[in-house]
PAMIMAR-786074 format. One record per atom (N, C-alpha, C): residue in one letter; y negated, z negated, x negated. Coordinates in steps of 0.001 Angstrom, whole numbers, plus 500000, padded with zeros to 6 digits. Each point is the difference from the previous one (the first is absolute). Example, Ala and Ser with C-alpha at 12.3 -4.5 7.8 and 13.67 -1.06 7.14 Angstrom:
a505690492200486810;a498810500000500890;a498800500000499100;s498950500720500350;s498810499940499180;s498910499270500770;
This chain:
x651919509059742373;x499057499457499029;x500442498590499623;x499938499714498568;x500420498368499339;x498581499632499673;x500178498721499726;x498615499180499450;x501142498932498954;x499374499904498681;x500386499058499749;x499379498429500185;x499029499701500683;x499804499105500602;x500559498668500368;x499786499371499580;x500894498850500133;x499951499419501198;x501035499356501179;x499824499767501397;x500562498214500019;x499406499313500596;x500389498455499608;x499507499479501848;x501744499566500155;x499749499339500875;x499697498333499798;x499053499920501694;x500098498313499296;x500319499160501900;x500250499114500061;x499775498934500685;x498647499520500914;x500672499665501227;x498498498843500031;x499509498412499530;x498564499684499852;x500139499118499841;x500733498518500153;x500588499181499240;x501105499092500735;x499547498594499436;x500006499225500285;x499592498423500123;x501107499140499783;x501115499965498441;x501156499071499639;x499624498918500254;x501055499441500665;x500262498599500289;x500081498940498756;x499669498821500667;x501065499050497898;x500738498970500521;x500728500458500093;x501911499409500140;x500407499085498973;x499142499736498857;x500959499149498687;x498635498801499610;x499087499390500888;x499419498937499797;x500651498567499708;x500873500208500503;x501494498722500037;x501154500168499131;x499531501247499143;x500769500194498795;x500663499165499369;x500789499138499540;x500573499511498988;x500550500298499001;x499321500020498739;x500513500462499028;x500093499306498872;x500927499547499257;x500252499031498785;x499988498776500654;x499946499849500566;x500075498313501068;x498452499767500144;x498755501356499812;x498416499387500713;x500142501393500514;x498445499995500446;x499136500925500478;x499999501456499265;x499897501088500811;x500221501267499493;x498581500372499519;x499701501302499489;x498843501007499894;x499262499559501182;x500988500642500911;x499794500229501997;x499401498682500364;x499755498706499054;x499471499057500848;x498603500462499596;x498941499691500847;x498323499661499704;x499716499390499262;x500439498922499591;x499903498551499244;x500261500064498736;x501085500920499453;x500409500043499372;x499545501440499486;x499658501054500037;x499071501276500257;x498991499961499284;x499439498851500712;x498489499969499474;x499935498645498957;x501061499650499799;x499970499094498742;x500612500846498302;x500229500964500694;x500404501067498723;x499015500971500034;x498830500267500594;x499238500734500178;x499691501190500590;x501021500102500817;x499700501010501273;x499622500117500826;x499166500203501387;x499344499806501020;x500498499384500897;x501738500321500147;x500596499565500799;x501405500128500015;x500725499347500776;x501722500578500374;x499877501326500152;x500509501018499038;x500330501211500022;x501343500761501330;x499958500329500510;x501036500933500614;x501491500392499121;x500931499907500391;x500873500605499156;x500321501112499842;x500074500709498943;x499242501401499679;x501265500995500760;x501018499410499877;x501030501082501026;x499791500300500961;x499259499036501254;x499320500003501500;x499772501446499736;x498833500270499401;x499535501526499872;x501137501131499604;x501397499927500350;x500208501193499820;x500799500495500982;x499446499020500838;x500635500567501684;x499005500974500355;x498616500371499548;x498997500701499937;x500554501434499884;x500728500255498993;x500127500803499644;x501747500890500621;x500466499365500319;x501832500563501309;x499400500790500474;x498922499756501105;x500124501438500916;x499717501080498882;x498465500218499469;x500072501438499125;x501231500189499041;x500665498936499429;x501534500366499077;x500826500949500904;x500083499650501275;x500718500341501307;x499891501322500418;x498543500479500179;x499073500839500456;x500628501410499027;x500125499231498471;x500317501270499041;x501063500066499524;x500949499115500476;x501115500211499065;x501471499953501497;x499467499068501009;x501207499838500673;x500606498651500055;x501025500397500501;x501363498725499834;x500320499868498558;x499832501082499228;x500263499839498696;x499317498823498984;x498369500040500941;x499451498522499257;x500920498833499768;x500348499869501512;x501042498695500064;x501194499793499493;x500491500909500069;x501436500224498748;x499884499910498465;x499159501121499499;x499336500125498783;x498902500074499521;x498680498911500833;x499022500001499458;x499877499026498717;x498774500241499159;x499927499052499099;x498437499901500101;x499215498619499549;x498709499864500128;x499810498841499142;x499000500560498865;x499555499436498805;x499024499734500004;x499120498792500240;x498810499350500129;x499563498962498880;x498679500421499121;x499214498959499570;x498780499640500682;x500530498160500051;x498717499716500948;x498564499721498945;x499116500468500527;x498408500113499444;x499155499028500209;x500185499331501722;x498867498874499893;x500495500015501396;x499539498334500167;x500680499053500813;x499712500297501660;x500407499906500808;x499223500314501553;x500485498284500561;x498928499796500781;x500046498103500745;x499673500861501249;x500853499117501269;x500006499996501149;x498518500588500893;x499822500645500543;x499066500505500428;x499336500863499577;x500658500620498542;x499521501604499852;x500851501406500695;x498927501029499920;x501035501210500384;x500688500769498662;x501323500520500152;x500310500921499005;x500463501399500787;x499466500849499200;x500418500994500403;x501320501008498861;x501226500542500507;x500557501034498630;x500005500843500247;x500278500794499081;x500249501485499580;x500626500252499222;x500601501349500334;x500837501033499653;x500375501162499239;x499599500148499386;x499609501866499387;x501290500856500972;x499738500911500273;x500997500615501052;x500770500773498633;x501157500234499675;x500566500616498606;x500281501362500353;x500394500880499234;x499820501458499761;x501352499751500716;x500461501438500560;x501489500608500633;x500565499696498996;x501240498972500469;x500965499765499081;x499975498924499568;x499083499575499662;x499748499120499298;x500220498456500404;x500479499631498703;x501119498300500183;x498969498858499815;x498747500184499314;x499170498885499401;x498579500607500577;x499085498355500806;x498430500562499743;x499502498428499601;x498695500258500231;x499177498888499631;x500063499150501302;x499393498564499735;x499668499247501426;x499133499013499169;x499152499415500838;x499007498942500378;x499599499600500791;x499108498512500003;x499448499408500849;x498694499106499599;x498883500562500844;x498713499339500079;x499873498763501214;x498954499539499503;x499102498973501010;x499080501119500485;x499666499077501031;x499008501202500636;x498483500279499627;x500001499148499024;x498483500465499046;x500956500538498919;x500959500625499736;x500027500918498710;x500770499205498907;x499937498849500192;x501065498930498935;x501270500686500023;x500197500471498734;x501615500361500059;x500749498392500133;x501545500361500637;x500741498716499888;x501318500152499777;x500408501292499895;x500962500290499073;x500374501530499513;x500404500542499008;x500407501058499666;x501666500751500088;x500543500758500396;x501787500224500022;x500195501533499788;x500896499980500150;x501221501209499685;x500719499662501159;x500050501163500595;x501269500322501066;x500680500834499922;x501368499923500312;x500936501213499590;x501462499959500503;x500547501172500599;x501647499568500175;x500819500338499147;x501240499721500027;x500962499830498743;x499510499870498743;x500736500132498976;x499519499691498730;x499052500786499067;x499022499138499045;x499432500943499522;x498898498839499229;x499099500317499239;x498863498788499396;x499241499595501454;x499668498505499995;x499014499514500606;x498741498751498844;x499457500004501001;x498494499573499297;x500290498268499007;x500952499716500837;x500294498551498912;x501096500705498835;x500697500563499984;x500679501015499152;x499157500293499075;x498301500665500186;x499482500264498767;x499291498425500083;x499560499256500056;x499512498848500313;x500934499439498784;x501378499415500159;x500791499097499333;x499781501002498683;x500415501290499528;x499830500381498811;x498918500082499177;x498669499720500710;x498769499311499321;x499783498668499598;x501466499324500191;x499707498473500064;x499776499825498281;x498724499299499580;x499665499765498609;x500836498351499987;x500534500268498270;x500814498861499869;x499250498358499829;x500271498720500135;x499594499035501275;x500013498995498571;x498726499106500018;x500292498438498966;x500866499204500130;x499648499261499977;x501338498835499830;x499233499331501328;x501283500243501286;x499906499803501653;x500766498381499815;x498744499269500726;x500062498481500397;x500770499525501215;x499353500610501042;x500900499780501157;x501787500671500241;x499869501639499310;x501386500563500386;x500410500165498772;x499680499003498559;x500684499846498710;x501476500030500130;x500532499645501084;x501808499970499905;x500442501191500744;x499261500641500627;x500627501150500659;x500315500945498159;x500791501463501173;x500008501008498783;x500740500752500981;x499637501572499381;x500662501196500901;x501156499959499988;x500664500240500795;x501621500519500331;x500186497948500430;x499526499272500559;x500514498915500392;x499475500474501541;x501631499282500327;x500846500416501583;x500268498968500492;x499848500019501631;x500534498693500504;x501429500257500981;x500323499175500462;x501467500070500559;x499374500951501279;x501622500702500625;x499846500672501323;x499442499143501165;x499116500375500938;x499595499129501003;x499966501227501343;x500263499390501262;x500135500332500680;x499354499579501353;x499395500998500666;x499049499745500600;x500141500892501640;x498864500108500755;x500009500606500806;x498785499780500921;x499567500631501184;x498734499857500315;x500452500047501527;x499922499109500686;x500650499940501388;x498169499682500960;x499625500640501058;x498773499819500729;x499638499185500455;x500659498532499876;x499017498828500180;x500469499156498911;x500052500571498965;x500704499231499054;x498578499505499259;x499976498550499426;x499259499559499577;x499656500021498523;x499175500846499169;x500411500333498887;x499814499455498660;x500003498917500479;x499270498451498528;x499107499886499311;x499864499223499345;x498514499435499774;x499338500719499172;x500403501386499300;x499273500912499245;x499219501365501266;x500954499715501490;x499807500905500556;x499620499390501441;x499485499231500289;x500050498830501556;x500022500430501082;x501087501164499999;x499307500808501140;x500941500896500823;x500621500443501071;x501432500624500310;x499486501233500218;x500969500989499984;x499847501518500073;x498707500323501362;x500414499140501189;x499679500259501750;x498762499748499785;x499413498559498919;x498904499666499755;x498881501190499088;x500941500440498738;x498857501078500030;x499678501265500826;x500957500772500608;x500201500722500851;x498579499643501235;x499908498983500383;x498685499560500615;x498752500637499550;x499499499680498391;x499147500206499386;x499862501289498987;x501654500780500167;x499472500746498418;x498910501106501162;x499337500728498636;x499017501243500539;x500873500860500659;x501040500446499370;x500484501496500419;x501277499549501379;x500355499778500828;x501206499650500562;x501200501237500463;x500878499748499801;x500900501131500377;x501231499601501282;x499915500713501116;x501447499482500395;x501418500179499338;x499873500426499196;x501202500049498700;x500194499009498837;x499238498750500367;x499766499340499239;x500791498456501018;x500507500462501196;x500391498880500634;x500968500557501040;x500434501457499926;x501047500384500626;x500835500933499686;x500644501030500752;x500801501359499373;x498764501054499441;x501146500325499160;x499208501104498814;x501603501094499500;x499199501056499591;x501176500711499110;x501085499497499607;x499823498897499532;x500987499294498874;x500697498830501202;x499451500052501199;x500996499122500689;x499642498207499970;x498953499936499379;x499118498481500451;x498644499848499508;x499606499298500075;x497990499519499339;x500289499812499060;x498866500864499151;x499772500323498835;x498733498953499419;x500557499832498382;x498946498646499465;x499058500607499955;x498548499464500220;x498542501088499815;x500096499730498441;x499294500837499420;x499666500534498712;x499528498591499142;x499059499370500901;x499073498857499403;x501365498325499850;x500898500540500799;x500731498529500102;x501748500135499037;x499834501915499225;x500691499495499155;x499265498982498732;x499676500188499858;x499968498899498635;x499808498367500321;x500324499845501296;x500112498625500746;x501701500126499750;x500381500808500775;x501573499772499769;x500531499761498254;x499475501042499466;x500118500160498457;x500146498464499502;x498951499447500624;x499392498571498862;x500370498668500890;x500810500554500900;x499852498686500832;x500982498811499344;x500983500931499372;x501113498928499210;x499530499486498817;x498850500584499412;x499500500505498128;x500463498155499496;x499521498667500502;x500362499333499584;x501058499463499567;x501357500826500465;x500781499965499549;x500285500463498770;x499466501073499271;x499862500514498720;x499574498803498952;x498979499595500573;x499379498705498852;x499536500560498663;x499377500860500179;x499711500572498968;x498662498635499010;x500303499391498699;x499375499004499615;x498253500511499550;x499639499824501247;x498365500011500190;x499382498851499942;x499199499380498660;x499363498905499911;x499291498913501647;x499696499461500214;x499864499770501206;x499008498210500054;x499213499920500893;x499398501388501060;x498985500530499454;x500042500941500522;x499568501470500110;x499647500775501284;x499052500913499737;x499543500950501008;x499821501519499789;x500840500735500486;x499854501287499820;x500532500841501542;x499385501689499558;x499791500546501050;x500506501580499789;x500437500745500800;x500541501344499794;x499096500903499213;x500138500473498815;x499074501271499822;x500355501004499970;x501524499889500091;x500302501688500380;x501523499651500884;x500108501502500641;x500991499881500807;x500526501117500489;x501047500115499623;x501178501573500632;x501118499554500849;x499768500852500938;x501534499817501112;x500301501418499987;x501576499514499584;x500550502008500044;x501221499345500784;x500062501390501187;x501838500043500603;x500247501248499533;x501050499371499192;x501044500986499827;x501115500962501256;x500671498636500529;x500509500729501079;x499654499198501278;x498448500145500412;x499623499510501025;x500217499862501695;x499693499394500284;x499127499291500221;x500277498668499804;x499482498494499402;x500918498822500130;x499326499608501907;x501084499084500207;x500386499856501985;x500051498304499523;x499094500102501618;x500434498731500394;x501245499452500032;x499949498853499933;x501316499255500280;x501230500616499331;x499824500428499016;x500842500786499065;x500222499058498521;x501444499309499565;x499872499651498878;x499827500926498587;x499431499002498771;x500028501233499285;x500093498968498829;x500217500426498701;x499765499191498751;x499457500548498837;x499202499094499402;x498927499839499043;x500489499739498830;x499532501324498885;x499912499227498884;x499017500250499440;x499010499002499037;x498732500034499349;x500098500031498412;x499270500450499488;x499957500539498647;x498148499860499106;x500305498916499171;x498427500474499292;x499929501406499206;x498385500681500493;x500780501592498865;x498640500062499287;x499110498957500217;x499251500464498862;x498483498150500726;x499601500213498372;x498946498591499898;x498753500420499144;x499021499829500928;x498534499906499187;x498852499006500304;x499119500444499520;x498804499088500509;x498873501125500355;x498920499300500350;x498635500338500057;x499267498836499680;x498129500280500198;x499427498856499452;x500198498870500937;x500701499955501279;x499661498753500858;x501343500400500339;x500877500325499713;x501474499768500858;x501377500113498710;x500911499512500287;x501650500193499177;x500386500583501371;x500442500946499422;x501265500867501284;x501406500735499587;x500747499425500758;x501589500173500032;x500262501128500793;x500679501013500027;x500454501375500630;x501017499797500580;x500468499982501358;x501582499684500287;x500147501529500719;x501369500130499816;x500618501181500775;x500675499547501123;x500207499931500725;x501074499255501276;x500576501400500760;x501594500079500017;x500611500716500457;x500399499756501082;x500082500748500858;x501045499348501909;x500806500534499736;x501391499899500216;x500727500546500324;x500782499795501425;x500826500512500269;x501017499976501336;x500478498599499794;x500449499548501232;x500516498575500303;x501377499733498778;x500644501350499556;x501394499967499288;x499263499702498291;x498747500429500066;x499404499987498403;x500290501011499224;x500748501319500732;x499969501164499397;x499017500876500533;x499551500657500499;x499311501310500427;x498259499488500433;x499449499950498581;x498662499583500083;x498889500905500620;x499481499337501054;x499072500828501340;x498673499726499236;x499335498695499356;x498625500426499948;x499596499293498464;x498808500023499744;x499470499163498946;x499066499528499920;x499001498609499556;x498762500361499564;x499803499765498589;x498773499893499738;x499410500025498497;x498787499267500484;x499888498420499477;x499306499355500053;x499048498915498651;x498600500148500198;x499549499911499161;x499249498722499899;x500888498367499820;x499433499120500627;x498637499229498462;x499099499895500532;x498705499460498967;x499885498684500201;x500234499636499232;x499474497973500222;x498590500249499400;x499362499407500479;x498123499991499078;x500197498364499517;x499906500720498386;x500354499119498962;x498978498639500077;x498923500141500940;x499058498737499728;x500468498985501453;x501419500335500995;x500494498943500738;x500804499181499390;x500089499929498303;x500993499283499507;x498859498948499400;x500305498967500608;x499212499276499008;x500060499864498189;x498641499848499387;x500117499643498823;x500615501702499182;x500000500868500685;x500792501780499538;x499195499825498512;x498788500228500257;x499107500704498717;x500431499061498821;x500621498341499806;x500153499629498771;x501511500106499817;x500558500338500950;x501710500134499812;x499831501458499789;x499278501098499883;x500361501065499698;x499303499887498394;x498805499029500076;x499663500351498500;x501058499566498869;x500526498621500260;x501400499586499280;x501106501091499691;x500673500609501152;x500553501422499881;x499675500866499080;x498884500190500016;x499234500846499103;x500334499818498412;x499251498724500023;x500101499194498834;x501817500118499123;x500871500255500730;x501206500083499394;x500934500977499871;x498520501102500483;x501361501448499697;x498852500944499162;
C-alpha cells in the first residue's frame, strides 16, 4: 500500500548562539551589534542566518548520505530575524524515491517562520534560482551606484585551519564555534571518508567571505547590511579543514527593495591549483538604504537626473 502523503522530518528544538556581536564591518558596528539593531529598528542583534543551517546536516544526512557532503546544495531565504535566546526548530519534507530536490524550513517555536530553502544533490533549479529570475528591475541605486553585473575581483586564496582566527567580519576560530554550533559532528574535527574534518555547512560562507575585502567591491560607505539570501553548493565535496583553496567572486545580479540595495555575489572555491572547482555560494548581501546617512535626498537628486 502507497499514500501520497507527504512525510517531513524535523529536528529538535535548538537555542543559536551569537558569535558576531564584535562584528566589524566597514570600520563600525555590524547588524549583530544591539546598539546598532535597535538604532535601525530591530529588536535586537540578529543571529547570523547561516548558524541555522547546521539545523538542518543531520536530516540532509538522514536522506541523502555522504552524498549531502560531496554534492549537497542548500538554498535559503531568510524571513525574519532570530536574537539569542530563541528556539528554532527545521524541517525537511522527506522527497519521493529518487528524488534529487525537497523543500526545507525553519520556525521559532511559536510558529515564526525564519527561513524558507530548497535542498537538493547535484544539479538542478534551487529556490534562489527562481528567486534571482523574479528580480524586478531596480531605480537609480545610491549606495551600490558603481557596482554592475559581471564585475570580478582578483583570485584570493584562503583556507580554514581550527584555531585559526577568522577576522573582523568573522571574530571567531573554527574550535570556537565548534563549542557552540547546535548540531556537532565528530567529523567536523577529525577523520572522515575524505581523510580529514570537514567545514560544517554554516562556516562555509565564513570561509567564502573571509577574504571578500579583498574584492573591494565600491560600496558607498558606511553602511549596514545583512544576508537575505544564501546558497552553499559542493560540487565536488566536501571542503576540509586545513585544506587550501582559491576564490573567485563575481557580481551576477543588483536590486532593491523598499528598505534595502542588494548586490548578488557568486563566489567559487576552487582547489589550491585554481583548477578543479569543489564548491560555491550565491550570496545575497542587503545594505538597508536608511544606514546611509542623508540616502532619501541623494536618491531624490538621482532621480531628478535620469
Amino acid at each position: 500500500m502507497s499514500f501520497d502523503t507527504e512525510t517531513v522530518l524535523s529536528g529538535p528544538l535548538r537555542a543559536p548562539r551569537q558569535m558576531l556581536a564584535n562584528q566589524e564591518y566597514g570600520g563600525h558596528a555590524s547588524i549583530h551589534d544591539d546598539a546598532m539593531a535597535e538604532g535601525l529598528g530591530f529588536r535586537a542583534g540578529p543571529i547570523e542566518g547561516p548558524t541555522h543551517f547546521s539545523q538542518f546536516v543531520p536530516l540532509l544526512a538522514k536522506i541523502w548520505g555522504n552524498a549531502w557532503f560531496e554534492r549537497g546544495r542548500f538554498s535559503a531565504h531568510f524571513l525574519n530575524m532570530v536574537v539569542e535566546g530563541e528556539d528554532v526548530r527545521a524541517f525537511v519534507e522527506w522527497p519521493r524515491p529518487g528524488a534529487t530536490h525537497t523543500r526545507a524550513w525553519a520556525e521559532r517555536s511559536d510558529g515564526t517562520p525564519v527561513l524558507e530553502a530548497s535542498a537538493s544533490i547535484g544539479p538542478g533549479p534551487t529556490l534562489l534560482d527562481d528567486r534571482m529570475a523574479k528580480l524586478r528591475p531596480h531605480g537609480p541605486l545610491v549606495i551600490l551606484g558603481a557596482l554592475h553585473v559581471g564585475m570580478a575581483g582578483p583570485d584570493e586564496h584562503v583556507r580554514m585551519d581550527a584555531d585559526q582566527h577568522m577576522g573582523g567580519l568573522y571574530p571567531f576560530s573554527l574550535t570556537q564555534k565548534l563549542a557552540r554550533i547546535t548540531e556537532n559532528s565528530p567529523w567536523y574535527a577529525g577523520d572522515t571518508p575524505w581523510g580529514g574534518a570537514v567545514v560544517p555547512l554554516e562556516m562555509v560562507s565564513v570561509l567564502a567571505e573571509y577574504t571578500g575585502a579583498q574584492t573591494a567591491f565600491p560600496v558607498v560607505q558606511p553602511v549596514v547590511g545583512l544576508f537575505a539570501d544564501l546558497e552553499v553548493s559542493m560540487l565536488n565535496g566536501p571542503l576540509m579543514v586545513g585544506r587550501d583553496y582559491v576564490v573567485r567572486r563575481e557580481i551576477v545580479a543588483l536590486a532593491e527593495s523598499r528598505r534595502t540595495e542588494s548586490y548578488w555575489t557568486r563566489t567559487r572555491i576552487f582547489d589550491a591549483s585554481g583548477t578543479e572547482q569543489v564548491a560555491e555560494t550565491l550570496l545575497n548581501h542587503a545594505v538597508l538604504k536608511q544606514s546611509l546617512s542623508g540616502y532619501d535626498d541623494k536618491r531624490t537628486a538621482l532621480e531628478a537626473i535620469q
